[in-house]
C-alpha positions in Angstrom: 71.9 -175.1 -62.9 73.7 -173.8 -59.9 74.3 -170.6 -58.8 77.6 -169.7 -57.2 78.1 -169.5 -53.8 78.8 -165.8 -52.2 81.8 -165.9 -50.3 79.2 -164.8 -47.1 77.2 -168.0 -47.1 80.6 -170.1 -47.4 81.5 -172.1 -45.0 83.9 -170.5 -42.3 86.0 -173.9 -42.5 86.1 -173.9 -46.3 87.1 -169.7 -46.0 90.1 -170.5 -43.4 90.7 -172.9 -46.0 91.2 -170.9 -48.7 92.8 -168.1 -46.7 95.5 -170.6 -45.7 96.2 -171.6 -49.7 95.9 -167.6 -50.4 98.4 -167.2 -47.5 100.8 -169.6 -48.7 100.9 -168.5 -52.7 101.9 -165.2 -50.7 104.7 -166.5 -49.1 105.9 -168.4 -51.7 106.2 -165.5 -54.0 107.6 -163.2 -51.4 110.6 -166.0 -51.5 110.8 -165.9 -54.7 110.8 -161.9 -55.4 112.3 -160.9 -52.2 116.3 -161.2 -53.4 115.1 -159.6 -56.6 113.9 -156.2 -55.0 117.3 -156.2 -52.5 119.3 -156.7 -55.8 117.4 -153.6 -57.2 117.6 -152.0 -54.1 121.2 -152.8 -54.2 122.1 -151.9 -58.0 120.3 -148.6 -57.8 122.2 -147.6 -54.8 125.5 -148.6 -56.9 124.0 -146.4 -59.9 123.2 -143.8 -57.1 126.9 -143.8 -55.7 128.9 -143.9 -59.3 126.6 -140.9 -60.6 127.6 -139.0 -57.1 131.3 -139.7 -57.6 131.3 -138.5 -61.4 129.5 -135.6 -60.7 132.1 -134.8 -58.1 134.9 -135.5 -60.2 133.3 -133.3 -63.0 133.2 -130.4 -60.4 136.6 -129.5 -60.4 136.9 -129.8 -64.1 136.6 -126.9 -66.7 133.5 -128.1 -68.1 131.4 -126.6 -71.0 127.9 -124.9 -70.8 125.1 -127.8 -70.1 123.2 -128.3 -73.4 119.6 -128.5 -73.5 119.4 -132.2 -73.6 121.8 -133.0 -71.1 119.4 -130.8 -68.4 116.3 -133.0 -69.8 118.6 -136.1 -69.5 119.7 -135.2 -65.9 116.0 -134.4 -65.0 114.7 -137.3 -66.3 117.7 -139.4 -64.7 117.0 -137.5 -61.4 112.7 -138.2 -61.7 113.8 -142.0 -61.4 116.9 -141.9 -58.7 115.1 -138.8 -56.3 118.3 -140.1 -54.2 120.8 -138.2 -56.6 
């Protein structure tokens, strides 16, 4: 039977080795998530920007007393998007 080889009596080739496969995997999935978090970069700034306007809009109506779960709703809404 043999026992497995700790990764401080491997070979320094075989290590740079490995390193280089770790560092590519890396790199590949950067690529490959990299337009997905400018999209949600992007959308929640969109999100951000149509709350802002609404809110504005809202300001110089008449409007009614918030309700109790329209402040949790707007906390909750404000705990996710701290840019509100």
């Amino acid at each position: 039977m043999e026992a497995e080889v700790d990764a401080s009596e491997k070979n320094p080739v075989t290590l740079l080795k490995e390193l280089s496969a770790i560092k590519s995997q890396y790199q590949t999935l950067y690529a490959h998530f990299k337009p997905v978090a400018v999209e949600q970069k992007e959308t929640k700034s969109r999100i951000c920007a149509t709350v802002n306007r609404t809110i504005n809009k809202q300001t110089d109506l008449e409007l009614s007393p918030v309700t109790k779960e329209e402040k949790t709703a707007a906390e909750q809404l404000k705990s996710h998007m701290p840019d509100l």
